[in-house]
C-alpha positions as CSV (number, residue, x, y, z in Angstrom):
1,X,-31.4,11.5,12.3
2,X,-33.9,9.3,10.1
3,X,-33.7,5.9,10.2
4,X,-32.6,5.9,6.1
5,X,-29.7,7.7,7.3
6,X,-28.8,5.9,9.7
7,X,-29.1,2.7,8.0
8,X,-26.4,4.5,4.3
9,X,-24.0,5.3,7.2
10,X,-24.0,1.3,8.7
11,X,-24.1,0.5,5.3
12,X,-20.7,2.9,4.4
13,X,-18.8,1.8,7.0
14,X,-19.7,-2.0,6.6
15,X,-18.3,-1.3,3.2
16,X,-15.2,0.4,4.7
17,X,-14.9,-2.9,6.3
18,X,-14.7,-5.1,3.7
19,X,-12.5,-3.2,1.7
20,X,-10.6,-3.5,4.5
21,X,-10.5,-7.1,4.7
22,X,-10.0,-7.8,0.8
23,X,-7.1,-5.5,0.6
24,X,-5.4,-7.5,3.4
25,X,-6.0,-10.8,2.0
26,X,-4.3,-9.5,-1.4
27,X,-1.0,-8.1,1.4
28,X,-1.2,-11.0,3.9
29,X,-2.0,-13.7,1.4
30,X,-0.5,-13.2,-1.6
31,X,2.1,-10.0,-2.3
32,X,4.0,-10.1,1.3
33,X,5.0,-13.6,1.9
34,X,6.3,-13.2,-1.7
35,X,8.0,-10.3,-1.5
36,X,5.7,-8.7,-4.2
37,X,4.9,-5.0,-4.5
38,X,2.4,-2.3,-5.2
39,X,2.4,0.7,-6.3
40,X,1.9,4.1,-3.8
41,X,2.2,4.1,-0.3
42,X,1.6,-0.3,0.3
43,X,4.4,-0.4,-2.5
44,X,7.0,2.1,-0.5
45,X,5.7,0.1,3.0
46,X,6.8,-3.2,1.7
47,X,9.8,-2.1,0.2
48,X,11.0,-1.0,3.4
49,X,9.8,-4.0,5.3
50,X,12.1,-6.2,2.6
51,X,14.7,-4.1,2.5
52,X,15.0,-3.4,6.8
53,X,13.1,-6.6,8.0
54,X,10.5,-3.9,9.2
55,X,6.3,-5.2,10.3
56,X,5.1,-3.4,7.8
57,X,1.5,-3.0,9.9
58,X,3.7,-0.4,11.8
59,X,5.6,1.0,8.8
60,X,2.3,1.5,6.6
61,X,0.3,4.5,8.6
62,X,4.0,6.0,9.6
63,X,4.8,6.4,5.6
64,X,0.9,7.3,5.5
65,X,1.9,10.6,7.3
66,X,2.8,13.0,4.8
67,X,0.2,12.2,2.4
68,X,-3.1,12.5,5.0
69,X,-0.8,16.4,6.1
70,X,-1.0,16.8,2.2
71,X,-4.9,15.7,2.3
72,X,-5.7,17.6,5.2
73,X,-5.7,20.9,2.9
74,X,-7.3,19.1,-0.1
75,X,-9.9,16.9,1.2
76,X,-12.4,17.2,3.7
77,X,-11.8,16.2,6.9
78,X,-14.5,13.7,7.3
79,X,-13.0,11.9,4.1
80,X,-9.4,12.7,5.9
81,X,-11.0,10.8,9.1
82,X,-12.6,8.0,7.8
83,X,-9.1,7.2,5.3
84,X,-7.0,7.3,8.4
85,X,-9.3,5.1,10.8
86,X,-9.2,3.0,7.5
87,X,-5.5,2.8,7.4
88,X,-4.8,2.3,11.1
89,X,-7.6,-0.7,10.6
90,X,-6.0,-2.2,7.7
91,X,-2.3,-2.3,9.3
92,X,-4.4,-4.1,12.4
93,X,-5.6,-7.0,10.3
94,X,-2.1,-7.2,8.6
95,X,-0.7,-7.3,12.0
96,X,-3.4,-10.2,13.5
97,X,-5.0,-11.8,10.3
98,X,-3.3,-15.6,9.8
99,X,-3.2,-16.0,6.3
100,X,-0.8,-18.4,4.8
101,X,0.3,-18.3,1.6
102,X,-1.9,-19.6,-1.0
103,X,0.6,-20.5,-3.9
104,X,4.0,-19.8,-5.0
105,X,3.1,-19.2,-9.1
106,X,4.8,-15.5,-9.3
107,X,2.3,-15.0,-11.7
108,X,-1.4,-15.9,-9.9
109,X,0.3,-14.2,-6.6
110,X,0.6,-11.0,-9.3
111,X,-2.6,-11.1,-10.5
112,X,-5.0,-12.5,-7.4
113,X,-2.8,-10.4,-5.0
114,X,-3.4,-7.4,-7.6
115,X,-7.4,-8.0,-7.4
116,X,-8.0,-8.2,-3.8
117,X,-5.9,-5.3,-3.0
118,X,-8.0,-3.5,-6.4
119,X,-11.3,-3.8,-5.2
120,X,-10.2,-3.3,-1.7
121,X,-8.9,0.1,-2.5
122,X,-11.7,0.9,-4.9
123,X,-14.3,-0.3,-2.0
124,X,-12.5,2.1,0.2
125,X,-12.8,5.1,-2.4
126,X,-16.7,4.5,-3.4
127,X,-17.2,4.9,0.3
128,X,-15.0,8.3,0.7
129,X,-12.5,6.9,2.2
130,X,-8.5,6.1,0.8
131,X,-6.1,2.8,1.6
132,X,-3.3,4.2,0.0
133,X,-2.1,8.0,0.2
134,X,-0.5,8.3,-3.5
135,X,-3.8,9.3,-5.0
136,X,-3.4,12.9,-1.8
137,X,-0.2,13.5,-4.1
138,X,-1.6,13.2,-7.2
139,X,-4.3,15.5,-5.4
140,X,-2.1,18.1,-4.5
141,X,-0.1,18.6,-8.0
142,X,-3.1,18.7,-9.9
143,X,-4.4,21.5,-7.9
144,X,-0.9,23.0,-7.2
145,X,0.8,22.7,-10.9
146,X,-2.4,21.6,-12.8
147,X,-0.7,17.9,-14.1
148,X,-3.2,15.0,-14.0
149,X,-3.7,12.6,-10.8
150,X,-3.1,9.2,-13.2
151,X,0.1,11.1,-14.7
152,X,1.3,11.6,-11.0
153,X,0.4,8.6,-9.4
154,X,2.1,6.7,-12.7
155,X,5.6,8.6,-12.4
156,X,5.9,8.1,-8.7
157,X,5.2,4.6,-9.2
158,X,7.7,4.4,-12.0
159,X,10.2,5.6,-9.6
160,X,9.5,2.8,-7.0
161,X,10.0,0.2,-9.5
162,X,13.1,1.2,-10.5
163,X,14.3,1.9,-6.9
164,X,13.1,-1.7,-6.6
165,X,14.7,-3.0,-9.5
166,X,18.1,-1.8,-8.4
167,X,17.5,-2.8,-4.6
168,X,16.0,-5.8,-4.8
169,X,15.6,-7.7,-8.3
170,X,14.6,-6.6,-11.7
171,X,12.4,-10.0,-11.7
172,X,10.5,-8.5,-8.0
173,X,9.9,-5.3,-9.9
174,X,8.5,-6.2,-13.4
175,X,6.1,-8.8,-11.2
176,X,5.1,-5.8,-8.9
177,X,4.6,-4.1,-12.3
178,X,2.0,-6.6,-13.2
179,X,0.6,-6.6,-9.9
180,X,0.5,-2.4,-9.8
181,X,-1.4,-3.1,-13.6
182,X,-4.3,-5.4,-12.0
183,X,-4.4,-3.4,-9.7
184,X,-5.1,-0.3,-11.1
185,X,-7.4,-2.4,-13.3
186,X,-9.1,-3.6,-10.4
187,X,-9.9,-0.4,-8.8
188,X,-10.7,1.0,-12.1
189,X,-13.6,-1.9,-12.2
190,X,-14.6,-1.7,-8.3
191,X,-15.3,2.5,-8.5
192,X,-15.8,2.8,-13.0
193,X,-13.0,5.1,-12.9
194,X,-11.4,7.8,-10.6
195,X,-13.4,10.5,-12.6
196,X,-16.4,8.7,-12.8
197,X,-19.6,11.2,-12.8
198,X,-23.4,10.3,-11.9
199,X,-26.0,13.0,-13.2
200,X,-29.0,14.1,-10.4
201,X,-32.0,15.4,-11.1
202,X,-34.3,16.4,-7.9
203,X,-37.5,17.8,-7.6
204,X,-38.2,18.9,-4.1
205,X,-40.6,21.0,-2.3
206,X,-37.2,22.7,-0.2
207,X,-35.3,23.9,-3.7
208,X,-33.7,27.0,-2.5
209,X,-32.3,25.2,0.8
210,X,-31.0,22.3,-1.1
211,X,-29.3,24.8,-3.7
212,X,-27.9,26.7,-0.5
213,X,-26.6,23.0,0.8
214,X,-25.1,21.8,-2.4
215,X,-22.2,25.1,-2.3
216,X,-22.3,25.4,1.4
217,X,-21.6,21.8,2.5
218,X,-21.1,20.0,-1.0
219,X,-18.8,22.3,-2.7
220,X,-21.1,21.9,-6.0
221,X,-22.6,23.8,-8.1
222,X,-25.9,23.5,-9.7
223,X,-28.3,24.1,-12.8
224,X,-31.7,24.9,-12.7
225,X,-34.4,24.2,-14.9
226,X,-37.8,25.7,-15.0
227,X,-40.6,22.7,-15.1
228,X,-44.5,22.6,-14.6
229,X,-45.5,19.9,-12.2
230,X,-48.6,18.1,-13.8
231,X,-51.0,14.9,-13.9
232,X,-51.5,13.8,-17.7
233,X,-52.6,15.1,-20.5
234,X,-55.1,17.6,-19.1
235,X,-54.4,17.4,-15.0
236,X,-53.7,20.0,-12.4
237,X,-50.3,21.6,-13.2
238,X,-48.1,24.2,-10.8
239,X,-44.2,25.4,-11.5
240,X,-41.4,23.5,-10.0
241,X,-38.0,24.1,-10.2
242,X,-35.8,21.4,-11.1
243,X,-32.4,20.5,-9.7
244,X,-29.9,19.4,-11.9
245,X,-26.6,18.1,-10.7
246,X,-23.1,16.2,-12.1
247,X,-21.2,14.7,-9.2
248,X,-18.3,12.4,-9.1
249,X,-19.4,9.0,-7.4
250,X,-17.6,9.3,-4.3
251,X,-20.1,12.2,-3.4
252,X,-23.1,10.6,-4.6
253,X,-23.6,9.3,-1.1
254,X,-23.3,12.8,1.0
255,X,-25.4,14.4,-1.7
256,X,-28.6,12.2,-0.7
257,X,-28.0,11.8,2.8
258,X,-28.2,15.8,2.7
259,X,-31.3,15.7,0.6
260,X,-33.2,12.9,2.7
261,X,-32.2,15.7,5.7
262,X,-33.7,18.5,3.7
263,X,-37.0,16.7,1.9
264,X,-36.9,12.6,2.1
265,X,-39.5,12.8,-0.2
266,X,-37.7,14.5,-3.0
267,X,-38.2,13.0,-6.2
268,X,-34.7,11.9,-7.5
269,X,-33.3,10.5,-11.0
270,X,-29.8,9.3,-10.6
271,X,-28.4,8.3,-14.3
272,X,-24.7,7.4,-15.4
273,X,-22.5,10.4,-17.2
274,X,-20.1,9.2,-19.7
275,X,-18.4,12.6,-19.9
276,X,-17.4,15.8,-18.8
277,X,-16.1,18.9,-20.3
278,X,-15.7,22.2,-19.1
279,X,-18.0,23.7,-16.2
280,X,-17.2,23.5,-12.7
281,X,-16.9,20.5,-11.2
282,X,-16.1,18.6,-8.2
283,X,-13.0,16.4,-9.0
284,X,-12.4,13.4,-7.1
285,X,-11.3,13.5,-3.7
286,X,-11.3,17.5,-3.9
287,X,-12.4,19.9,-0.9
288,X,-13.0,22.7,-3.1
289,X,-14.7,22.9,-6.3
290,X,-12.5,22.7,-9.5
């Protein structure tokens, strides 16, 4: 393993870690002494915890369950790994972490509380990894029934607010609203979107094996362009196939990690891709290709 490698995966999981910590601050510091709540699995988790006087660092990977069985058949199983080592890690901090309350303003406990847990969550998904299980449903009716992940993730959230509204307080649930809003917001900022592409274009001595790696071990299919390799105007010039690939970001990372295994000297051009119709392509968080 080359020490580039080696140095993405310390960087991944010290990313992991963060994530980690800022989503806790947003649970520990702002929405749980106040009762506030989220949407997806953190929202069902605190709900519970008001509702039965539960910890919720022991209710939050049991009600994680379900959704990482759901995940197992959807996801691969080193994102399945890291998002439950991230979840058991996450409930540990709630459980240890002393942060006191920073304010009582309903509204900057919405909104700050909102943003940590955001980025923490979108941290977590930029580094193929998940902090909150609702996206695996969303997953598995889009591939099961074809509806959208944001149309899923929205009605189940709809139905914890109003669950909430009638349990607890219509005032607890139109704050979680907000905070479920800046939330969303704020993972929307952290990872530019769920379906957020990158294009990659490589040009590499080893072009068959990395077209071989890209649908054995990526899922993802490519496009290749004929090109002639040359110095200037008038230099020496030899055939090269190029590589082109559109990835969603949260495979951006496994995608050069397998090309610096194959060629680390491969020439790639990584540019932004505003959008994506039609084709074949990896959708987030999918095992298989779309």
């Amino acid at each position: 393993m080359s020490t580039k490698i080696i140095r993405n995966t310390f960087l991944e999981i010290l990313q992991i870690g963060f994530a980690i910590f800022f989503a806790s601050i947003g649970l520990k510091a702002f929405l749980l002494p106040n009762g506030f709540l989220d949407g997806g699995v953190t929202g069902i988790a605190i709900l519970f915890s008001e509702l039965f006087n539960l910890n919720i660092s022991f209710l939050l990977p049991i009600i994680s369950i379900p959704f990482f069985i759901i995940g197992y058949f959807h996801i691969t199983k080193r994102i399945l790994l890291k998002s439950i080592i991230s979840i058991i890690c996450l409930s540990l901090m709630i459980h240890f972490e002393n942060f006191k309350s920073i304010t009582d303003d309903k509204l900057i406990i919405a909104i700050f509380g909102g943003i940590f847990l955001g980025v923490g969550i979108g941290m977590a998904i930029r580094n193929g990894s998940v902090l909150d299980g609702s996206e695996l449903l969303g997953l598995y009716f889009n591939k099961k029934y074809g509806f959208s992940i944001g149309s899923i993730i929205l009605l189940f959230n709809i139905v914890l607010f109003c669950i909430t509204a009638i349990l607890i307080s219509a005032e607890v649930a139109m704050y979680s609203i907000l905070t479920y809003l800046v939330t969303g917001k704020a993972v929307d900022f952290t990872i530019q979107g769920f379906e957020n592409y990158v294009g990659l274009m490589i040009i590499s001595k080893n072009s068959g094996e990395l077209q071989e790696s890209f649908y054995q071990k990526i899922g993802q299919g490519t496009t290749i362009y004929q090109g002639v390799r040359g110095y200037g105007r008038s230099g020496i010039s030899e055939p090269k196939e190029i590589i082109h690939v559109v990835a969603n970001r949260i495979d951006v990372m496994r995608i050069k990690r397998m090309i610096e295994e194959i060629d680390s000297n491969a020439f790639v051009i990584e540019f932004d891709v505003n959008n994506v119709n039609g084709g074949k392509i990896r959708r987030y968080l999918s095992k298989h290709e779309n």
